[in-house]
C-alpha positions as a Markdown table, in Angstrom:
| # | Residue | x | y | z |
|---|---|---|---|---|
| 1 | Unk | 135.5 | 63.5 | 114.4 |
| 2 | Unk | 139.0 | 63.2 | 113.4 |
| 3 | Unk | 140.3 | 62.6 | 116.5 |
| 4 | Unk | 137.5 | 59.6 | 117.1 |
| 5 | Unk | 138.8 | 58.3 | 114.1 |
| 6 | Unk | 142.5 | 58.2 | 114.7 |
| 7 | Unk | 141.5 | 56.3 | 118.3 |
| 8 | Unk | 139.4 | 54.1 | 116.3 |
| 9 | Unk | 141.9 | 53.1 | 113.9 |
| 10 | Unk | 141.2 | 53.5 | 110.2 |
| 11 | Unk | 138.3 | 52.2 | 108.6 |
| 12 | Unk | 136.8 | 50.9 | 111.7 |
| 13 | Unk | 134.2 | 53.9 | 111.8 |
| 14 | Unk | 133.1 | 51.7 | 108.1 |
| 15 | Unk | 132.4 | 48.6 | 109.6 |
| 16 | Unk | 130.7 | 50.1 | 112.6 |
| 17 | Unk | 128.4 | 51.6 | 110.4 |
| 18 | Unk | 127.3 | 48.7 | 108.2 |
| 19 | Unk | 124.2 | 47.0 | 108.8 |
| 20 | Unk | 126.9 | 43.8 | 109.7 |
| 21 | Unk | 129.7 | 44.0 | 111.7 |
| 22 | Unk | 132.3 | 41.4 | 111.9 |
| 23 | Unk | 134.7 | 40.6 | 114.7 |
| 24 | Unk | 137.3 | 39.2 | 113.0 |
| 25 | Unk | 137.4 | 42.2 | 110.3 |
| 26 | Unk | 137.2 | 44.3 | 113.2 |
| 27 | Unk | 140.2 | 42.9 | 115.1 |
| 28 | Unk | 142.1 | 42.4 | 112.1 |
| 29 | Unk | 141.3 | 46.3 | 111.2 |
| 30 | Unk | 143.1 | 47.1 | 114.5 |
| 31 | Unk | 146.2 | 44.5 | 113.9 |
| 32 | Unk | 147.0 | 45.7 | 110.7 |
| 33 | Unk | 147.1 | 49.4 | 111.5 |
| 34 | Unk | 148.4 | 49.4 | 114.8 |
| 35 | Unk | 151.8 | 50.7 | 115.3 |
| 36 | Unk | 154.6 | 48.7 | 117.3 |
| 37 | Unk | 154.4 | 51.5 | 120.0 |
| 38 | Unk | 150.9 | 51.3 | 120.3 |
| 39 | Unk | 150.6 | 47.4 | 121.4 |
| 40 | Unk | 151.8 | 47.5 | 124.9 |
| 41 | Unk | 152.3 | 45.1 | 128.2 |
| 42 | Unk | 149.4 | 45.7 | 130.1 |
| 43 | Unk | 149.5 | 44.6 | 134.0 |
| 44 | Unk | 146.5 | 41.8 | 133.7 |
| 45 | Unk | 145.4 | 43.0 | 137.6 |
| 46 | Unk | 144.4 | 46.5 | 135.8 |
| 47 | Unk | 141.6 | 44.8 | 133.5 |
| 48 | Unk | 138.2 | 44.8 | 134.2 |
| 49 | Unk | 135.5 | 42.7 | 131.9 |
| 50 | Unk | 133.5 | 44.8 | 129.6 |
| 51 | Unk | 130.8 | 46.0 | 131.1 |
| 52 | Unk | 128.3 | 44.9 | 128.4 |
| 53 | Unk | 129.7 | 41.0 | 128.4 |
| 54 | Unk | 126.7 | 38.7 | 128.2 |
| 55 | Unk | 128.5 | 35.3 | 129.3 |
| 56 | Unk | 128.5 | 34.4 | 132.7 |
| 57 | Unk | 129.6 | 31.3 | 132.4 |
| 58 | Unk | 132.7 | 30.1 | 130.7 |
| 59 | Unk | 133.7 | 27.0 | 129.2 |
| 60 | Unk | 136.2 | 25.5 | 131.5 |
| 61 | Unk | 137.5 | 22.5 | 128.9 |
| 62 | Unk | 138.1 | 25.2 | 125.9 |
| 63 | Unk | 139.8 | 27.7 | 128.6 |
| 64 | Unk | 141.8 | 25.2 | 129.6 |
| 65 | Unk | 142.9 | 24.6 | 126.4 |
| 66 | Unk | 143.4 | 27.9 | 125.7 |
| 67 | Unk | 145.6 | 27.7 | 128.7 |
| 68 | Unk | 147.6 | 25.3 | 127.7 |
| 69 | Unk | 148.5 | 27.0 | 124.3 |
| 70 | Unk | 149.3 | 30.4 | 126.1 |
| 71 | Unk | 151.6 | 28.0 | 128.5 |
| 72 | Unk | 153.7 | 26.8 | 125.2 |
| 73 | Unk | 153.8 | 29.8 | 123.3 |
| 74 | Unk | 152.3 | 33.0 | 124.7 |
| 75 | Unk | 150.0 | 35.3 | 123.6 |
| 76 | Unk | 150.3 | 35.0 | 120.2 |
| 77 | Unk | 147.3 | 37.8 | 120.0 |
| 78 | Unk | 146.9 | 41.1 | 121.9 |
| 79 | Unk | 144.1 | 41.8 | 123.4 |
| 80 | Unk | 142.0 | 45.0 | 122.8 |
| 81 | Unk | 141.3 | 47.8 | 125.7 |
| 82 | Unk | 139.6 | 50.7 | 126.5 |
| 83 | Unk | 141.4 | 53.4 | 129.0 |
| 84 | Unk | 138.9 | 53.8 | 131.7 |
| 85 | Unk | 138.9 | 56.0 | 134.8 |
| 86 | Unk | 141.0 | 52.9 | 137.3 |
| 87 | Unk | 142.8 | 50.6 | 134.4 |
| 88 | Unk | 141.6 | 48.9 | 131.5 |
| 89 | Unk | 137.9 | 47.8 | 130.3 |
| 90 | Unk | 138.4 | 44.6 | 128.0 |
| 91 | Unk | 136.7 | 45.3 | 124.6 |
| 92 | Unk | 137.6 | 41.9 | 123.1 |
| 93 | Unk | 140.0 | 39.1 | 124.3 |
| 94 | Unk | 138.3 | 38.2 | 128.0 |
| 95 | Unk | 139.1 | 34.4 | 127.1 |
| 96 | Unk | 143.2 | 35.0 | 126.4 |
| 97 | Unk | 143.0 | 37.5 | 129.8 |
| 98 | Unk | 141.4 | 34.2 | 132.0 |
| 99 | Unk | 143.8 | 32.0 | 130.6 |
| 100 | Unk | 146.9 | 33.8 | 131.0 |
| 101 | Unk | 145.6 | 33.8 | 134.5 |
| 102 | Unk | 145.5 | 30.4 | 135.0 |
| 103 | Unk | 148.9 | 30.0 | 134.0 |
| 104 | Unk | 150.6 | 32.5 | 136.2 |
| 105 | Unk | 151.2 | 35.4 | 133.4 |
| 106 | Unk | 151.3 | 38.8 | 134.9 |
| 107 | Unk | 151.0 | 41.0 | 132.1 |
| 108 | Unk | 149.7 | 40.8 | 128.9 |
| 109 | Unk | 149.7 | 42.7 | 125.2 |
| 110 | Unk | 147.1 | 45.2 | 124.3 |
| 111 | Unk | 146.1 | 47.5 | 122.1 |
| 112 | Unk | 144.4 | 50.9 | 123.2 |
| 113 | Unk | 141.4 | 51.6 | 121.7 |
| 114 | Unk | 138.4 | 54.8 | 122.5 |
| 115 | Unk | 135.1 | 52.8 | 121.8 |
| 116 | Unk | 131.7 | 54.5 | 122.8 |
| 117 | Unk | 129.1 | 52.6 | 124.6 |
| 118 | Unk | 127.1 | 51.6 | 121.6 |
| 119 | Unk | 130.4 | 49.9 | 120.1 |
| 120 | Unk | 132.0 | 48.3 | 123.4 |
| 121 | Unk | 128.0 | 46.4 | 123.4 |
| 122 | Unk | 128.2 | 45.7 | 120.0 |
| 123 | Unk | 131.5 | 43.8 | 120.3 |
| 124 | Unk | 131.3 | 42.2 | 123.8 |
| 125 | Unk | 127.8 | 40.2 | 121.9 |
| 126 | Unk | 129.7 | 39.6 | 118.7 |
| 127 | Unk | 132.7 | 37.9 | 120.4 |
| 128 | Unk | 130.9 | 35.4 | 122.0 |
| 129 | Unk | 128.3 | 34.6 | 119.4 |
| 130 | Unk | 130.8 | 34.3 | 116.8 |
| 131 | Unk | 133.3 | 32.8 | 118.8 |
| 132 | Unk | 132.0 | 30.4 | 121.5 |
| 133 | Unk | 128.5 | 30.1 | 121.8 |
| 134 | Unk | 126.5 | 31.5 | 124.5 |
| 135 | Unk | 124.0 | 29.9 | 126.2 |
| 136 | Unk | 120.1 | 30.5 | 124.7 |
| 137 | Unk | 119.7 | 32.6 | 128.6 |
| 138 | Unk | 122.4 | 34.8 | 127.6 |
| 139 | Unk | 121.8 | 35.4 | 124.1 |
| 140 | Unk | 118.1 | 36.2 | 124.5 |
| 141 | Unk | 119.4 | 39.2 | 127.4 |
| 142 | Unk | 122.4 | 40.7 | 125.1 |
| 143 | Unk | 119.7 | 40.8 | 122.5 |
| 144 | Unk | 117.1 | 42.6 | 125.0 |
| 145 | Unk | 119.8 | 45.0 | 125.9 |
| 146 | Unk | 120.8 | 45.8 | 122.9 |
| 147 | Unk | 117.3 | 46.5 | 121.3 |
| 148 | Unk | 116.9 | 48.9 | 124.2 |
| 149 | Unk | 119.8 | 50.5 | 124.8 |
| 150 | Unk | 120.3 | 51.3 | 120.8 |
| 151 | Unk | 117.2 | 51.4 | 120.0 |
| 152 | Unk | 116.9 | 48.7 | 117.4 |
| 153 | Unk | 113.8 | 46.8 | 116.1 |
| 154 | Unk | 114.5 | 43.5 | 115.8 |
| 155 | Unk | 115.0 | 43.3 | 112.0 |
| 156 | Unk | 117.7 | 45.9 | 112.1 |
| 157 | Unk | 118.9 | 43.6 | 115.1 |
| 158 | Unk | 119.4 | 40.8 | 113.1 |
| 159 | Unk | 120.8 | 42.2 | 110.8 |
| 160 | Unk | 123.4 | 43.3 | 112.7 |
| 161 | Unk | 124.7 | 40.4 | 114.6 |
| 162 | Unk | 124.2 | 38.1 | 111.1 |
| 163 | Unk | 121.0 | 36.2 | 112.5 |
| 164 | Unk | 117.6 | 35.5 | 111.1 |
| 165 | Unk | 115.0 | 37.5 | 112.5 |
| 166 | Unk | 112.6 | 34.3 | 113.5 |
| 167 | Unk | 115.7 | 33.1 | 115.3 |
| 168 | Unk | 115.8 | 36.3 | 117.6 |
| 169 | Unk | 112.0 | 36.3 | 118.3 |
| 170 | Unk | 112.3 | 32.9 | 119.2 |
| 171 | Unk | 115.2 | 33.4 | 121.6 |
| 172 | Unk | 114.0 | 36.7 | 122.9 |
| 173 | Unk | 110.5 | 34.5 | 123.7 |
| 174 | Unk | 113.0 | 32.5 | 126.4 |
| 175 | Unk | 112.1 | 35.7 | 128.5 |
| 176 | Unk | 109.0 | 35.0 | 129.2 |
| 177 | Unk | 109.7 | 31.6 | 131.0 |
| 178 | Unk | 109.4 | 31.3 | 134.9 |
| 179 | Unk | 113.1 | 32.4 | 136.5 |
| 180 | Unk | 113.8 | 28.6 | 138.0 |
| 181 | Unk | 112.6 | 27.4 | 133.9 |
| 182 | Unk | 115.2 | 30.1 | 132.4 |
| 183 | Unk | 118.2 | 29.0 | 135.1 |
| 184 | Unk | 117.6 | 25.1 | 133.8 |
| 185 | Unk | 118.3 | 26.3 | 130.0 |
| 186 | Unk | 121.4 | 28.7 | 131.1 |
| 187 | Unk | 122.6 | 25.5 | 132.5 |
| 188 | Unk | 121.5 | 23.0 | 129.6 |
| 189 | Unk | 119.5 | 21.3 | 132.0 |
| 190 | Unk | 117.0 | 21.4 | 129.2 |
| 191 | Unk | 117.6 | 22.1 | 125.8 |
| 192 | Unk | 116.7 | 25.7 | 123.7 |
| 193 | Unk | 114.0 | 23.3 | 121.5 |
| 194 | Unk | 112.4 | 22.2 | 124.8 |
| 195 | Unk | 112.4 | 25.7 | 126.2 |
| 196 | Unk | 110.3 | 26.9 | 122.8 |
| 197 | Unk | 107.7 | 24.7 | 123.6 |
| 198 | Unk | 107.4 | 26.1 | 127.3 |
| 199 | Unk | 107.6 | 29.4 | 126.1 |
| 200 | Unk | 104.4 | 29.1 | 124.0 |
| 201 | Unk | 102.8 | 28.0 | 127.4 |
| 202 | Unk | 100.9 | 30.7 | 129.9 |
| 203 | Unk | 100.5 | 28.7 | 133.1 |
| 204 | Unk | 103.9 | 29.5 | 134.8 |
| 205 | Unk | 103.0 | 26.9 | 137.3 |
| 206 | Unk | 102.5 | 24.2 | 134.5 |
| 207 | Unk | 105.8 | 25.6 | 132.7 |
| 208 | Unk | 107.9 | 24.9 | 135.5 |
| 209 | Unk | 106.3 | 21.4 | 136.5 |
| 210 | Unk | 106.9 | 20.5 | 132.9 |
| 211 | Unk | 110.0 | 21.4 | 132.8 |
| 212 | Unk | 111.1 | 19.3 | 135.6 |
| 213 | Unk | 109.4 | 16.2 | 134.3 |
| 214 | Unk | 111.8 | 16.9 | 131.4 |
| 215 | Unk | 114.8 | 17.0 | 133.7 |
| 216 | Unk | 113.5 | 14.1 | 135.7 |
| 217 | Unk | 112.4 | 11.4 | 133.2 |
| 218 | Unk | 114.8 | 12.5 | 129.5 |
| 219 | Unk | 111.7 | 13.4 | 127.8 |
| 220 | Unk | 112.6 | 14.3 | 123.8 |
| 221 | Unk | 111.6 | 17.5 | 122.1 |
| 222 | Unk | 109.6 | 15.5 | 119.7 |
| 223 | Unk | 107.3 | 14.1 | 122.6 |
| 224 | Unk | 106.8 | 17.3 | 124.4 |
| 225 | Unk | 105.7 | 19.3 | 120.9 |
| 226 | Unk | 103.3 | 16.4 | 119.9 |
| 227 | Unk | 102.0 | 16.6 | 123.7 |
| 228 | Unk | 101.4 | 20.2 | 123.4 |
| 229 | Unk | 100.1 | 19.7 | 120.1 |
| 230 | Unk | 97.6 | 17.6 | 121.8 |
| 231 | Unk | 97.1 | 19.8 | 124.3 |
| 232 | Unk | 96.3 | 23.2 | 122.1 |
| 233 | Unk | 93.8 | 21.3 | 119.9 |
| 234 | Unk | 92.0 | 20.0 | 123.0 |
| 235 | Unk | 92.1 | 23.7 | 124.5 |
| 236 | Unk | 90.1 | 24.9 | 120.8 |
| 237 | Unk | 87.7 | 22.5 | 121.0 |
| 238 | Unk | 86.4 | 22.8 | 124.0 |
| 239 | Unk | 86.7 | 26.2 | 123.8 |
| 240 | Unk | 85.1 | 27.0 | 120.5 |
| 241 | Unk | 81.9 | 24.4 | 121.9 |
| 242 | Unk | 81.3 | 26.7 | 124.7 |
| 243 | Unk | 78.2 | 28.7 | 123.8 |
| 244 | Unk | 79.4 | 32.3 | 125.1 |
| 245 | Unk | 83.2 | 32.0 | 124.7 |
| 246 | Unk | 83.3 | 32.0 | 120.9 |
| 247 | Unk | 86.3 | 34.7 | 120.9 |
| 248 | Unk | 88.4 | 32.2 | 123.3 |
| 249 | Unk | 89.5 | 30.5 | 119.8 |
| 250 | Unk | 90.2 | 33.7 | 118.4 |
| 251 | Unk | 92.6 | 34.6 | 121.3 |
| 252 | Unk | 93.9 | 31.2 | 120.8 |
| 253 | Unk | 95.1 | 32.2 | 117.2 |
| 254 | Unk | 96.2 | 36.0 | 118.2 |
| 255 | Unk | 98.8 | 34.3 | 120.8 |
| 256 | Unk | 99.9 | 31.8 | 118.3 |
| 257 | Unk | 100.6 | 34.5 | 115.8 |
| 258 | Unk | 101.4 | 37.0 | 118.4 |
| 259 | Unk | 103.6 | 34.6 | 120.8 |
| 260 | Unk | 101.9 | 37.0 | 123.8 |
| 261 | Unk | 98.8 | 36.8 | 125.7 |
| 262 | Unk | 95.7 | 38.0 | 124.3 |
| 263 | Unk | 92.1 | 38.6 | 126.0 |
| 264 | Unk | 89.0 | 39.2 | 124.1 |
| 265 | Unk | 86.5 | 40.9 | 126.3 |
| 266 | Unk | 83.3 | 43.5 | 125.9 |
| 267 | Unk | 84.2 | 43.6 | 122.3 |
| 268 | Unk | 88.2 | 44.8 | 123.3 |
| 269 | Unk | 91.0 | 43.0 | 122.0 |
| 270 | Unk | 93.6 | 43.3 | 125.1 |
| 271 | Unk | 97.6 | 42.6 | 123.8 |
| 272 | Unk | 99.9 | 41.7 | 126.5 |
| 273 | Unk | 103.3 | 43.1 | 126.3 |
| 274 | Unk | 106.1 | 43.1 | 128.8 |
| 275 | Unk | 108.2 | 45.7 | 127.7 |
| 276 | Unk | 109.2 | 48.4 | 125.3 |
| 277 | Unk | 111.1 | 45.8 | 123.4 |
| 278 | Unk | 108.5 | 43.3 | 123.1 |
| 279 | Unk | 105.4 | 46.2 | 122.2 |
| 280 | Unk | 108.1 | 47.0 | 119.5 |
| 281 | Unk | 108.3 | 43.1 | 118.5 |
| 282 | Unk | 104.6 | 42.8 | 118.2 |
| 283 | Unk | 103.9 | 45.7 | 116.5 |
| 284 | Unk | 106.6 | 44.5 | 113.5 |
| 285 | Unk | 104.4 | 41.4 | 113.7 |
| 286 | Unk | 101.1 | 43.2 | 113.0 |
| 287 | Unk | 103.2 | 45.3 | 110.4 |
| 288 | Unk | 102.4 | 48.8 | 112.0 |
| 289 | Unk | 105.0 | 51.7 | 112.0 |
| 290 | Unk | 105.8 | 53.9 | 114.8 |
């Protein structure tokens, strides 16, 4: 333990273990007690991303920028490492290692640190969600991953990366959506309220047709909500009028309170669920513990 703790750096072990971790009172944990022998030049050609980084798409005006400040005056911040097998895994700093590369730097200053797996996840999500946003796409899988991987519900979740927990059922929902429907929000085709409405939706052919005719003809979140609106009450009416499909309106109100795919049938309520994460999700909806 005491050797984890003197490659951690003191107090680190602290934040790691609160229900909220910050990156900035983690990096500035690992300024402030880091010796001047312990920030070395690191050859930038022995860095690999971390293996846990959720963007896959960076922001080429703000690197650029970055860039450009590097070009003037350096890095005026190291980066943090993790000794691996070949080189260096990046634990925080990916942006100032892609823009020392633009602008010719070889090398770069680190700072060695031992995280686990848990912690190099933990960081690689809270860089980018704190620092430069990730896209919805992105979000909603670091989130996945992390619920699996550490075994988190999504309360605990949410409390960890500082985010309300409607605001990660909501994002982790994205999943659901067709492939070519979640490629359109990665690249702000259309927008994360436009891809809530699809993602209450259970035709994946009428998703993805809708979500072209957003593309196509500009069409606002408010239009496609009140259409859908329209489109839900028509769906109980004519449902709750049909003399033996009564339950039809009560699966109607399951998915709405569920946000999953519900069949009544023979007096069986069937819950869809599409992986351990969401099972977990819907079962802190209906309030049962495991």
């Amino acid at each position: 333990m005491e050797t984890k703790k003197r490659a951690l750096g003191r107090g680190l072990e602290q934040l790691f273990n609160s229900e909220n971790l910050d990156l900035d009172s983690f990096e500035r944990k690992i300024y402030e007690t880091a010796t001047n022998e312990e920030i070395i030049e690191i050859d930038i050609n022995d860095l690999r991303p971390n293996p846990y980084q959720p963007r896959k798409v960076f922001n080429d005006e703000t690197l650029n920028d970055l860039a450009e400040s590097i070009k003037q005056h350096g890095v005026f911040q190291p980066i943090i490492v993790k000794k691996s097998i070949k080189g260096y895994e990046i634990i925080a700093g990916e942006r100032r290692v892609r823009a020392s590369k633009k602008v010719g730097l070889t090398k770069i200053p680190a700072i060695i640190r031992n995280l686990n797996d848990e912690q190099m996840m933990e960081i690689a999500l809270l860089e980018n969600l704190q620092r430069d946003n990730l896209s919805a796409i992105e979000e909603a899988v670091a989130y996945k991953t992390m619920i699996e991987r550490l075994s988190l519900t999504q309360d605990e979740l949410s409390k960890k990366v500082g985010k309300s927990r409607s605001h990660i059922t909501n994002i982790l929902g994205l999943l659901r959506l067709p492939k070519e429907v979640q490629e359109m929000v990665a690249t702000n085709k259309i927008s994360m309220g436009h891809a809530r409405v699809l993602s209450k939706l259970e035709d994946d052919e009428k998703i993805i047709n809708m979500a072209r005719e957003i593309v196509a003809k500009k069409i606002p979140v408010r239009e496609l909500e009140e259409e859908s609106t329209v489109e839900k009450k028509k769906v109980k009416i004519t449902r709750h009028t049909q003399t033996n499909n009564d339950y039809k309106y009560v699966e109607e109100l399951f998915r709405e309170k569920l946000d999953t795919k519900v069949k009544i049938k023979d007096k069986k309520i069937e819950i869809t669920f599409t992986n351990v994460a969401d099972l977990n999700r819907i079962l802190e909806v209906l309030n049962i513990k495991e």
